[in-house]
N, C-alpha and C positions, 0 to 999 in steps of 0.2 A: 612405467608400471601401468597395467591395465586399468579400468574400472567400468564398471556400468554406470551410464547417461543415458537421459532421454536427448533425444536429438531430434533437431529440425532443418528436414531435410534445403527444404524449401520454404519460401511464405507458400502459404495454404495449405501446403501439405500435412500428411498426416504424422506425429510424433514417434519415433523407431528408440525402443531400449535397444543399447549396445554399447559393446563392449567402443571404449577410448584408451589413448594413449596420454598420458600426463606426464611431462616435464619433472626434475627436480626442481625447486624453485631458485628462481636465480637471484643477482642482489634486489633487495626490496621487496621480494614476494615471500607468501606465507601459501603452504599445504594444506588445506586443513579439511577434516575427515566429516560428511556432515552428519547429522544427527536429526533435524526434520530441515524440511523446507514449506515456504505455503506455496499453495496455488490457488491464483484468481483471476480475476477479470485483465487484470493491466498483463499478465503474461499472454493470453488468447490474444488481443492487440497485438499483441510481438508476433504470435502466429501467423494472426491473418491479414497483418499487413496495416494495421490502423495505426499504429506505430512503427516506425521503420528500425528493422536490424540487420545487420550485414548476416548470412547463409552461407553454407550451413551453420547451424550454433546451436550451442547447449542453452534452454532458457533458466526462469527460476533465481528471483531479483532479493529474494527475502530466505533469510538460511542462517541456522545454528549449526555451531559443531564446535571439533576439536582441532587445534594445532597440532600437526602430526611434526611437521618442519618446517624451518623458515632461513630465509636467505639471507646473505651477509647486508650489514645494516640496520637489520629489523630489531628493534633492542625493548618495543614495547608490549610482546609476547614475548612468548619461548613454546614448545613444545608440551602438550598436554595441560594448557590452556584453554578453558571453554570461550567461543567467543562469539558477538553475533556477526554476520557479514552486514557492512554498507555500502548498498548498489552504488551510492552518490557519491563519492567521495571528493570534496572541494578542495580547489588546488591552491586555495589562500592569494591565487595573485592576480587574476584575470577582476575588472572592472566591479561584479556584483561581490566576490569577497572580498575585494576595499570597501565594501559597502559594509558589510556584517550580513550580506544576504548569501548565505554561503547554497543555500536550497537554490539557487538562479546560477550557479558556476558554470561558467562559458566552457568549460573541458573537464566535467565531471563522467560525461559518460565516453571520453577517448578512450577509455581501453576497451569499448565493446568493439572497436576495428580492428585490435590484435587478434594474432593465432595464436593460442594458448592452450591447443591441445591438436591433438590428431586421432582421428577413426583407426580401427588396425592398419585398414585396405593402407594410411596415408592421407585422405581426403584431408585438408583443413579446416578446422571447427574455431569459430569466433564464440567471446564470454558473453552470450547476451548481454542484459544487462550488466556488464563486468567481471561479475560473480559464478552465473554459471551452477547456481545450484542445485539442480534436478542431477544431480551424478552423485554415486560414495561420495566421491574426494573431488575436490578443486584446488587449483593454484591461483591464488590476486593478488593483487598488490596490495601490500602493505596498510595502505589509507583505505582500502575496504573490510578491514576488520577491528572490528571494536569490543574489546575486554568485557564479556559478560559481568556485570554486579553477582555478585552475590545476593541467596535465593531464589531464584530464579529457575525452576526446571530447564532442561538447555533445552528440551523438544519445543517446551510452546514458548521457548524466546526467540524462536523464529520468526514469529510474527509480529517482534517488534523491529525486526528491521524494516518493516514498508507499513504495513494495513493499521499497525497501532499510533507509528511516530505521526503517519497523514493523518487518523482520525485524532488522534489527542493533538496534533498542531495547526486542525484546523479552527477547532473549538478554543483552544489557548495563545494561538500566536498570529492566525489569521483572520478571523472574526473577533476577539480577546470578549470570549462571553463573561459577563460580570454578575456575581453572587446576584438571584432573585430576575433575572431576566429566562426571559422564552425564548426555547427553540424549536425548530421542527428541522427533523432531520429524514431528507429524501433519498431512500434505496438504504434498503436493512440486508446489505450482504458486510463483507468483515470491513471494512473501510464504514460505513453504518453502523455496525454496529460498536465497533470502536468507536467513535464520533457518539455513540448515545452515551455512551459511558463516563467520555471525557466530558458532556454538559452536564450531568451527575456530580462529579469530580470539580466540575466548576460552582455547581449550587446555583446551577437550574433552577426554577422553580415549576415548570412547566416544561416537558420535554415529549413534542409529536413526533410518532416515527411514522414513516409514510412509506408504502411498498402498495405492488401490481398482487402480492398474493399472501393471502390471509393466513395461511401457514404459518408466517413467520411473525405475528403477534406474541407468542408467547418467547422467541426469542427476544424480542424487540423489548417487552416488560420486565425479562430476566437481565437487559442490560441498564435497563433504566428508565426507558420507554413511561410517561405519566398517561399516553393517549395512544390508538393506534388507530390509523384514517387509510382506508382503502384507495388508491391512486384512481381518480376519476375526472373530470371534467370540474368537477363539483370541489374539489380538494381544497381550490383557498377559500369558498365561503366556509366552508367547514371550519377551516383552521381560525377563519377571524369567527368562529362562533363559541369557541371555545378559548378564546382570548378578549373575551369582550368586548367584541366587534375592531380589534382593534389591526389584530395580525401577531405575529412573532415577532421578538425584539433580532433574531437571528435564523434566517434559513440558512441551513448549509446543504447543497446536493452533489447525493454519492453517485450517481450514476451515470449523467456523461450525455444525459437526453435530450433534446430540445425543448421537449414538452415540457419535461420536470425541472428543467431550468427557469424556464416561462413561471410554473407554475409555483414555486418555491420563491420567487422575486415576486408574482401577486400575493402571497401569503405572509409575509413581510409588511409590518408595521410602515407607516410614513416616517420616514427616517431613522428605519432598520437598515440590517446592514443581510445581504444576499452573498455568500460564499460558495464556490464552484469549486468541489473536488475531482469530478467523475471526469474521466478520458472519454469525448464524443470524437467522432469523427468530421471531416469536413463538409458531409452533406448533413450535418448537424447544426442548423441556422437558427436563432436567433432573433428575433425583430422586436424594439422596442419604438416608440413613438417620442417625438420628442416633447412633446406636451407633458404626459408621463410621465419622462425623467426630471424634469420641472417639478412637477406636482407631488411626487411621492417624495423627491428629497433621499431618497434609497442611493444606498453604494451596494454598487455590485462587482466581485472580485473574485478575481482568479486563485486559487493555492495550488504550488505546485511541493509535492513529499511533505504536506502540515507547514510550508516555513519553519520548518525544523533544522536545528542543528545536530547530527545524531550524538556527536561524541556527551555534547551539552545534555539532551534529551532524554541519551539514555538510562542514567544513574538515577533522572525524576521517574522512569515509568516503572522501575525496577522498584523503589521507593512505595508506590501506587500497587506494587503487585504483592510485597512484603506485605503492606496494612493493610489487605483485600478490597484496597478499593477500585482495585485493576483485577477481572477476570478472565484469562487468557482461552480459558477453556470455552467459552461461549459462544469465541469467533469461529470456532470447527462447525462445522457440519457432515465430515466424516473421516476415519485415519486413513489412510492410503497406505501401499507399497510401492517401491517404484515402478512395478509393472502395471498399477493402477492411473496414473498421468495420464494416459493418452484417453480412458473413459471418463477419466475428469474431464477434460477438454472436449470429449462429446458431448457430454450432460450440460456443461454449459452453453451452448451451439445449440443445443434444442432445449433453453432457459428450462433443461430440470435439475442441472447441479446447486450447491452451493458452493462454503469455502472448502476445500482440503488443505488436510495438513498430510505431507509426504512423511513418511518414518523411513528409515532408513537402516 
């Protein structure tokens, strides 16, 4: 059966709506029809090569919809089932899920090397991130879909497959911010401002959001935001002056920069704790001194998907979204159609998009 996807042709290349070919699903796999998908920063990565993904592919790691059908075995949907997709899906036996670290799974992302669809012409097309959501409909496996809660609009529970579970598990599972402590949280796009919501939800008592552009203050205060600090040179005396001289008891930074890496571990208390969400690249360096690391007593730490477990995860954000203390609709910055993808993907490339959210 046919469908429209956004497709990539190539890394760099430019994104092409067109018509694909999809499979019935076979044993272990589920159909399912989407209903929105996000798009951000971590897919343009897949584009342009800062992450690697097997080409051609359909992108698009975060998506809601519906089970249309599902293949022999699959007994935890059925058909006309709302559900979210999980790009990660952990395979419970490799080394980090005997750990309970199921976010580090050594073959979570094996099936972005499968063929899982075909162009009309033939061409073969691999699942991006597994998933594959920029199309109507998708086919995955089974362990990438997880049974929406109830309440939940199915359009903006899109974005609790990726931007919401990394911002609420960076602030809950990877920094474990504590009732009455400071944050500052670096780069207010949807992973930001998620992340300001979830130190809200923690009981914050102090919460800095930190961006290049002053626009996006009055999102950043609608999420939670106690202060908004314009990214400058000047950013950590700022932040330790508004902490009485002391710093934040937590930086987390969303953006992936070397600068704002740097500058979110100076703004950080002696013996705070420094959390790294954002995807940089490898000429994205780093230098600390070793006297420094001595001296400040700081931990500095990597998170990779919030240290979340989604199945676990997601019933709390659902939870969070029922009692309004999760607001979904915050993280958009504009609705899209599918033929709108490829000028998201410009607009960020010449830093003027924000988040979209695909409808479908």
């Amino acid at each position: 059966m046919a469908v429209r996807a956004a497709v990539l042709p190539a890394i760099g290349a430019p994104l092409e709506i067109t018509g694909i070919e999809l499979p019935d699903p076979g044993p272990g796999q589920v159909r399912v029809r989407l209903a929105a998908a996000g798009v951000c920063h971590s897919d343009l990565s897949l584009s342009n090569g800062t992450m690697r993904v097997p080409v051609p592919a359909v992108l698009g790691h975060e998506g809601a919809g519906t089970v249309v059908a599902v293949g022999e075995g699959v007994t935890h949907v059925s058909p006309g089932a709302p559900v979210v997709l999980n790009w990660a899906p952990s395979c419970g036996r490799c080394h980090a899920c005997t750990l309970g670290e199921v976010w580090l799974c050594a073959n979570a992302l094996n099936g972005a090397a499968d063929v899982y669809a075909r162009t009309t012409d033939g061409t073969e097309l691999h699942p991006g991130l597994n998933v594959a959501a920029f199309a109507e409909e998708t086919v995955v496996a089974a362990s990438c879909v997880l049974p929406l809660p109830d309440g939940v609009p199915l359009a903006d529970a899109a974005l609790l497959g990726c931007a919401v579970l990394t911002g609420y598990g960076a602030v809950h599972h990877a920094a474990k911010v504590r009732e009455g402590e400071t944050v500052a949280v670096f780069g207010v796009g949807g992973v930001g401002l998620a992340t300001l919501q979830a130190a809200r939800i923690a009981g914050a008592s102090r919460i800095v959001a930190v961006d290049v552009s002053p626009a996006k203050e009055e999102l950043a205060r609608a999420a939670g935001a106690t202060d908004y600090v314009l990214a400058s040179e000047t950013t950590p005396r700022e932040i330790r002056a508004l902490t009485g001289k002391q710093g934040v008891d937590v930086a987390v930074e969303c953006a992936g920069r070397a600068v704002s890496i740097r500058a979110a571990w100076d703004s950080t208390r002696r013996g705070g704790r420094t959390t790294v969400v954002g995807i940089g690249g490898k000429d994205e360096q780093v230098t600390f001194n070793a006297l420094e690391i001595f001296h400040w007593g700081r931990t500095l730490s990597g998170c990779v998907y919030g240290n979340t477990d989604p199945a676990r995860d997601l019933p709390v954000l659902a939870e969070h979204v029922r009692k309004g203390r999760l607001d979904l609709s915050v993280l958009v910055t504009e609705r899209i159609g599918l033929e709108g993808i490829p000028s998201a993907f410009e607009n960020m490339l010449a830093g003027k998009g924000g988040r979209a959210l695909v409808l479908f």
